[in-house]
N, C-alpha and C positions, 0 to 999 in steps of 0.2 A: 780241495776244488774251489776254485772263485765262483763266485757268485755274481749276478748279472742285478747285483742290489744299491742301494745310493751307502753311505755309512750312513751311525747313529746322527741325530740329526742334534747339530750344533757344533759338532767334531770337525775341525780342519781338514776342509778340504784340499790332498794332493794338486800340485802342478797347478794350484789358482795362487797366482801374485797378485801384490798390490805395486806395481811399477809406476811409476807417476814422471817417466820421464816419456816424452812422447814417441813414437814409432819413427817418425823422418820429420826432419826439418820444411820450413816452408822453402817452395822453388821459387824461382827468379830468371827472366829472362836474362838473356848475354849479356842486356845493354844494363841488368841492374835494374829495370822496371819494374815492376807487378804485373803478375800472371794476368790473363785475361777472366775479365765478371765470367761465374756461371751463366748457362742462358736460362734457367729457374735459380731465382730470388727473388726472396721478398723485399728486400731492402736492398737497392744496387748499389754498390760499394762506392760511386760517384756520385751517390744522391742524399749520400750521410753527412748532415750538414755539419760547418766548420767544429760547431758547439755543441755536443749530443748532449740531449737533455738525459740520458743513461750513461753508465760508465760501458765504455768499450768491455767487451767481449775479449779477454787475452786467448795470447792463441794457444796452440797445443791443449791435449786433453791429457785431463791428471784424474786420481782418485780424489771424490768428492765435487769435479766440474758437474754443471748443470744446464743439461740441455732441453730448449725450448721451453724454460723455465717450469720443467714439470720431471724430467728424466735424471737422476741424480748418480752418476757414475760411482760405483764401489772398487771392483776388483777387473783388471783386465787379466781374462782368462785364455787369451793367444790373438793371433797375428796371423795375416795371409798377405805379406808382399806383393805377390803377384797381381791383385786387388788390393795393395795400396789400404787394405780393412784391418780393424781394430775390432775385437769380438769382447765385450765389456758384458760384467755381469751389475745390472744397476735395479733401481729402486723408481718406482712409478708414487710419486710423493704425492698424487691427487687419491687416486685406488688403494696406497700401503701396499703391493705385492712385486715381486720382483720381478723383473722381464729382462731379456737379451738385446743389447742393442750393438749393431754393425755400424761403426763409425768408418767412411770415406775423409781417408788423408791424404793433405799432396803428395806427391812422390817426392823424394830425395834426389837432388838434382844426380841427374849423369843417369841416373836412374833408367836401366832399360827394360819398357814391360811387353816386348813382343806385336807393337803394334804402332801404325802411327797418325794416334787419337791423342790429339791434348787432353792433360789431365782434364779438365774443364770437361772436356766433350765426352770422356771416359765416363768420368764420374754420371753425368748428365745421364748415360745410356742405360749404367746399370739402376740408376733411382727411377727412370721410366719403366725399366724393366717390372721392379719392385709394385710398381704404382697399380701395372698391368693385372698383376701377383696378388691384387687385393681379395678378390673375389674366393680364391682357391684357398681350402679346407681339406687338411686330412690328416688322419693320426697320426703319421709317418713324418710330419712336418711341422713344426710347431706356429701358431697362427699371426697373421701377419695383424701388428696392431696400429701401428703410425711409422707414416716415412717424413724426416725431414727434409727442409731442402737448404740450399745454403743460402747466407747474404742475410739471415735473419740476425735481429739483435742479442738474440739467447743465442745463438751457434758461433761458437769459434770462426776467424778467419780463416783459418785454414782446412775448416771441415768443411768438404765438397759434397755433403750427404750423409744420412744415417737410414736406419733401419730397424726398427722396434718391434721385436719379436715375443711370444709369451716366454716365458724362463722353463728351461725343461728340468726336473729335477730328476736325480742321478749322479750321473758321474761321465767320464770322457774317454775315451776311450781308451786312451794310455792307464787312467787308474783305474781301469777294468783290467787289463791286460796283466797291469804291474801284480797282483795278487797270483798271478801262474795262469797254467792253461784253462781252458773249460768246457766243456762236453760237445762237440762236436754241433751233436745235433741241438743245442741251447744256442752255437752261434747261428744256426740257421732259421733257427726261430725268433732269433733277435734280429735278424736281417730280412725278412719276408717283409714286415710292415712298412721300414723303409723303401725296398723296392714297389708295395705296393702304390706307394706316393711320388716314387719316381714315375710310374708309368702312368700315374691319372695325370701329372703334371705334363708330361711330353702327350697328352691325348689334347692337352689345353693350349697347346704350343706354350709353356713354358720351360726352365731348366730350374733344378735344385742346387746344383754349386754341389753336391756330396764326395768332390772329388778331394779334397780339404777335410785332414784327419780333427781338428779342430772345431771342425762345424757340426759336426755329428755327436751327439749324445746319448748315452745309455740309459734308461728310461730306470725306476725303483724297480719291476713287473719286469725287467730284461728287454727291452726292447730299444733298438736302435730309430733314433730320431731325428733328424734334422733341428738347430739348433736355431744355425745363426743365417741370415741372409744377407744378399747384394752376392752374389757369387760375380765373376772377374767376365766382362762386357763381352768376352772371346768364347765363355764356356757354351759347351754344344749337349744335346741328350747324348753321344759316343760318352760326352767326356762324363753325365751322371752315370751309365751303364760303368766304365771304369771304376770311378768309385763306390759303385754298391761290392763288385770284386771286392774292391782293395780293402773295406769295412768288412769281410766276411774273411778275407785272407787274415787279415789282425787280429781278429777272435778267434780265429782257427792255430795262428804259429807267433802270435805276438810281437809280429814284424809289419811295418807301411810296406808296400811294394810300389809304391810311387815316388813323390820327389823325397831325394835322403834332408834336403834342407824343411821342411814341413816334417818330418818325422821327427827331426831333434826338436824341433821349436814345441811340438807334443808329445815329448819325455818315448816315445817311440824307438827302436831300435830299425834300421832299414834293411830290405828284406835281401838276403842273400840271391845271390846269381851265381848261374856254370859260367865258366869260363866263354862261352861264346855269346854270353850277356842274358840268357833264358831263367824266368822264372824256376827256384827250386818247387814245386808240389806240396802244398801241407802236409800231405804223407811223408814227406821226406823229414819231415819235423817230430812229427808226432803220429805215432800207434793211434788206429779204428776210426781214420776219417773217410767217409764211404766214398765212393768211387764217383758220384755224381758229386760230390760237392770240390773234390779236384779238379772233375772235369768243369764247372760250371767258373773255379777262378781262372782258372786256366784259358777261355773261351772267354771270359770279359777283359782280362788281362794284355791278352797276347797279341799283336801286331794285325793290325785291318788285314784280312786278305786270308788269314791261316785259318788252316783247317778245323772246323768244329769252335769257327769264332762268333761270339755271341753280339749281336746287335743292337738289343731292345732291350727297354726295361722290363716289358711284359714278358719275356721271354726266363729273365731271372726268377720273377715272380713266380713264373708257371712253375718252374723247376723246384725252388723253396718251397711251395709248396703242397708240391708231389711228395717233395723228402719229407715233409713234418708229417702227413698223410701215412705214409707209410709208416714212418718210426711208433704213430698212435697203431697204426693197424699191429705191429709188430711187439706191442708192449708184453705182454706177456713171456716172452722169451726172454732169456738172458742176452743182456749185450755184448759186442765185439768191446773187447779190453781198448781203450782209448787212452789211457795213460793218468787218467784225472781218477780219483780215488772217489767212491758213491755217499753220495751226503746221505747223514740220515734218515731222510724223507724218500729216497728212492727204494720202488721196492726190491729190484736185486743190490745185496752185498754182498761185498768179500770176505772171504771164509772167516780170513783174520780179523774182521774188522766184531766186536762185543755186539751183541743183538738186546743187552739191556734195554730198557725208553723208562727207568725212573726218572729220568734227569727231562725229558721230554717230551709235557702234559699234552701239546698237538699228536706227537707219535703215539703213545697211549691210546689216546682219545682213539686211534683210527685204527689199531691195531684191535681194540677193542669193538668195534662196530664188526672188522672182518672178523671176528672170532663168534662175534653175536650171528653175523649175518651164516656163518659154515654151519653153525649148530641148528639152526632153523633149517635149512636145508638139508642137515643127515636127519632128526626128527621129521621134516617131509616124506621122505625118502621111505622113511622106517615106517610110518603110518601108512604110506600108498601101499607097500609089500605086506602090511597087518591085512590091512583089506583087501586083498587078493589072495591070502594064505583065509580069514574069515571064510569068503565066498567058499571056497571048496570045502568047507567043512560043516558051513550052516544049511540046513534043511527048509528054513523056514525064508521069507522071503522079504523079511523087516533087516535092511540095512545098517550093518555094523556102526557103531558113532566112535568120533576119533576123538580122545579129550587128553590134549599135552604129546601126542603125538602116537600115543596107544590104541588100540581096536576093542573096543567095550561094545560087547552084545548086550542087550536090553532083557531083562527078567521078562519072559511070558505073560500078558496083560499086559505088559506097560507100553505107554506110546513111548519112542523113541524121543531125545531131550539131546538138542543140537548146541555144543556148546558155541558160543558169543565168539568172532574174532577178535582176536590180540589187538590192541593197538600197532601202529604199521611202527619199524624201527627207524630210528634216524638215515637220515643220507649224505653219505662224505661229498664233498663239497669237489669238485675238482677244478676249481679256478673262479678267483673274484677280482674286480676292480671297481673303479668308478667310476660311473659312467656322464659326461655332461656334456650334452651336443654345446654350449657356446661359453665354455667358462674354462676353469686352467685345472680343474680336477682336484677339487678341496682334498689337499690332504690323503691324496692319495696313497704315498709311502704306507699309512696307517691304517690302509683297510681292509688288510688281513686280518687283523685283531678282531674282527666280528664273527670270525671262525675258527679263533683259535683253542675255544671251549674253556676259556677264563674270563666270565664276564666283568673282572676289574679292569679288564682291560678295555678298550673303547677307540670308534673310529667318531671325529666327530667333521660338521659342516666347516665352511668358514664363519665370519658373523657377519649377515648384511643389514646395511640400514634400512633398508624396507622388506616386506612380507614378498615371497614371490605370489603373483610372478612380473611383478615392477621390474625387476633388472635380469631374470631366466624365468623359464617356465619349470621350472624343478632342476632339481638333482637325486642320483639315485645310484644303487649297488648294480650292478652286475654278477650272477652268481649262474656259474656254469657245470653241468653233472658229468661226467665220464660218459652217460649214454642218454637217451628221455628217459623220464622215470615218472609214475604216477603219482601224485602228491595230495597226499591227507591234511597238512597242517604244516604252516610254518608259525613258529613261536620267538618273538621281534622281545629282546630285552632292552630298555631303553628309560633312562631317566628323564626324557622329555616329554611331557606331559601334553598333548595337544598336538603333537607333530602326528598331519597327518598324512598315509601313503598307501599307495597304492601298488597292488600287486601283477605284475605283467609277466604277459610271456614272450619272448623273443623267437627270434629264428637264427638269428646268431648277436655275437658281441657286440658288433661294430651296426646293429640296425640300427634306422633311424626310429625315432620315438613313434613317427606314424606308422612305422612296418611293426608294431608289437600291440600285444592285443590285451584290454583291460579285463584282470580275472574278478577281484574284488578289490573293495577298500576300505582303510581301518583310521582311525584314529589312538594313538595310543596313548593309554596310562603310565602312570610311573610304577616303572617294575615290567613285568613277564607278559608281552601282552600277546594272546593265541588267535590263529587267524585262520580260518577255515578254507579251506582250498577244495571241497568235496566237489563234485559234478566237472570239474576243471581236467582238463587234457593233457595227457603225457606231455613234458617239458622235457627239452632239454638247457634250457639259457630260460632265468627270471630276473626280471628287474624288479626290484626292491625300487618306486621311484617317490621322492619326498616332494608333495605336492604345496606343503605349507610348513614353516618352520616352527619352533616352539619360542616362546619371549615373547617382547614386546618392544612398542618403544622403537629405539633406534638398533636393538639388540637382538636379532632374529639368527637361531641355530639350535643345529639337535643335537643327538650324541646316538648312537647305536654301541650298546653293548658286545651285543650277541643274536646271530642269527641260526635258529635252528632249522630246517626242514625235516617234517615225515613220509615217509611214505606211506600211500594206502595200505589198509590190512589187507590181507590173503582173505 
């Protein structure tokens, strides 16, 4: 089964080149002139006097160009003709982290892009566009950090614009796809978050561009994300509604069902049609794709006008997720055969497949809490039936005591002696991440390791030059339960010595910090540090949120080993 994960981190990544030859040459009018100035520059291309006290700016962009002397180009990881756009994976040399930048190139003469807006004017609409853009946030999109504009002495002649986005880490969705199929309902759950950012964007009057197999990213946690921006000055919300389809048809049968030239340029195969030119059905692909999610590509897919055709982003959204909704309602059954083989961590497998977990300390780990958690419950069981078979036997009117799970009658004279509840047993974890309303999510890839019940292992900050909250007001875990659960104690392993945080409860993942509510807070030691949650309210989502880092100096960062939770005793 693929997995909706990034690789090991520093391993080559598929389908990213380093190509340093540039997308299309510069245009030129008939007569052999120079294109017409942008109408944003900084520096108008008639006002750079004969003798530039700087060396020109050569044109084209390569691996290692530098723009606005701060944006350091690495690796160009695709291309969208249509938009004349260059999707570069580069380096932010003032910060040290990496971010996505959308490079606008002239078109290649003869060049036809459907419209008839000079390049100049083109360009100009989608960097407004952008500018517009600024304001809007959401997980589904990755956050808009600087646009440039052209005519400046850092930016190439022939770049008509850019677009600096945070870097999303993962993978693309060709080398998600490239590893085989994947769980139906795991593409749907990878696609909700996207649609969710499509429809707060068209609430905003803006577009996403996600119609462009290239722009979209698969998040470490599985989740499909918008990438790269400046989507093409034509794109409309019909055309983001297409491409949330077309991102959930490719997870679904590992084919684009949109342009076959954008598929190849994304290692993509293009999606097969009947002969009267109709989309094939993922079903037609692949065994146990549910009936709603056929119908749902199929209605974003299909020609304005036809039946059961889908309109809206919101309308995807609602549907995604209804389906994750139900599949959570439906867990406990065995699933419909879907062709993808059940990873170890799923609780139904195939017959054939070995039920050992020596080799797998997280499998163990949870296999063992269910085995702990069964046995407590047939000792419940068997205590309540002691005391109800007691009752009809005892004459006297001093209440049976339960000690280990057994019914002990008290010797005549003695007061009855109430045995101490148990300590509450641990609680399986059912989803973590990290959480940080205005940052790029330190290391996120890494922060499953704070449950993977091997405290060598470790999820840690990034390192900031000052204490927060000079540059955030924190960062923090996210740790989500299967249902609310009453909690006795979490117990925080941590070599960070003075880091300190604070314990909250959520109401879901995506709250904002002001919608969660503060339970206690701790400071911790080096080593195992225990943190009392007594008089605290069923949870279902805690945020772990780190309010002060550990160091000094210019060297501020923590490290979390290991996160346990208890639950309250019985």
């Amino acid at each position: 089964m693929s997995e909706l994960a990034s690789p090991p981190s520093g391993a080559a990544t598929p389908g990213e080149t380093s190509e340093e030859a540039p997308l299309v040459p510069e245009q030129q009018r008939a007569d052999g002139s120079a294109p017409d100035a942008p109408t944003v520059r900084t520096t108008p291309a008639h006002d750079v006097p004969t003798a530039p006290a700087v060396p020109p700016v050569p044109s084209g962009t390569i691996a290692g160009s530098l723009l606005a002397s701060r944006y350091r180009l690495r690796t160009r990881v695709g291309t969208d003709p249509a938009a004349c756009a260059e999707f570069w994976r580069a380096e932010d040399t003032i910060l040290r982290r990496d971010v996505a930048v959308t490079v606008l190139r002239r078109p290649a003469p003869g060049a036809v892009l459907g419209d008839d807006l000079s390049d100049v004017d083109r360009a100009e609409q989608m960097v407004v566009r952008a500018l517009r853009s600024g304001s809007f946030e959401h997980n589904g999109a990755a956050r808009l950090l600087d646009v440039l504009t052209p005519g400046a002495s850092t930016v190439p002649e022939d770049v008509l614009g850019a677009a600096v986005t945070e870097w999303v880490p993962g993978r693309s969705l060709g080398e998600v796809v490239a590893d085989g199929l994947i769980k139906p309902l795991a593409a749907a759950r990878a696609v909700a978050p996207l649609a969710a950012a499509a429809e707060a964007a068209h609430r905003h009057g803006l577009v996403l561009g996600c119609d462009h197999p290239q722009r979209v990213r698969i998040t470490p946690d599985g989740r499909a994300q918008l990438c790269f921006a400046l989507p093409r000055s034509d794109v409309t919300p019909a055309d983001d509604v297409r491409g949330l389809g077309a991102v959930l048809y490719t997870l679904l049968t590992t084919h684009w069902p949109l342009s076959s030239a954008d598929a190849a340029r994304a290692g993509l195969a293009a999606a097969e049609r009947t002969p009267a030119g109709a989309l094939l059905p993922p079903s037609e692909h692949r065994p146990g794709v549910p009936v709603e999610l056929d119908t749902l590509t199929s209605g974003t897919l299909g020609p304005d006008g036809a039946p059961g055709h889908v309109h809206t982003a919101a309308a995807v959204q609602r549907l995604l997720t209804e389906v994750v909704a139900e599949d959570d309602r439906m867990a406990l059954f065995p699933p419909a055969h879907d062709g993808v083989p059940s990873a170890p961590g799923d609780v139904w497998q195939e017959r054939s497949r070995t039920t050992t977990t020596s080799g797998d300390p997280q499998r163990r780990r949870k296999m063992t809490i269910a085995l702990t958690a069964l046995g407590a419950a047939v000792l419940m069981v068997l205590g309540y039936l002691g005391v109800q078979l007691g009752d009809m036997f005892v004459e006297n009117g001093s209440p049976p005591i339960v000690v280990d799970g057994a019914p002990v009658q008290p010797a005549p004279g003695e007061e009855p002696q109430v045995a101490a509840s148990p300590a509450g047993p641990t609680v399986a974890v059912a989803g973590v991440d990290v959480y940080d309303e205005v940052g790029d999510r330190d290391n996120a890839d890494r922060v499953t390791r704070v449950i993977d019940g091997d405290p060598t292992t470790a999820w840690n900050t990034s390192n900031y030059f000052q204490q927060f909250p000079a540059l955030k007001p924190g960062i923090g875990i996210m740790v989500s339960f299967a249902s609310a659960v009453q909690l006795s104690e979490v117990v925080i392993e941590s070599p960070s010595r003075g880091t300190v945080i604070e314990v909250r409860s959520a109401p879901s993942t995506e709250a904002a910090l002001a919608d969660t509510e503060r339970i206690t807070e701790v400071t911790l030691g080096a080593g195992r540090t225990p943190v009392s949650l007594d008089g605290s309210q069923p949870v279902e989502h805690v945020l772990i949120w780190i309010t002060k880092l550990s160091g000094g100096g210019s060297e501020h960062t923590s490290e979390l080993g290991e996160i346990e939770f208890r639950r309250a005793g019985v």
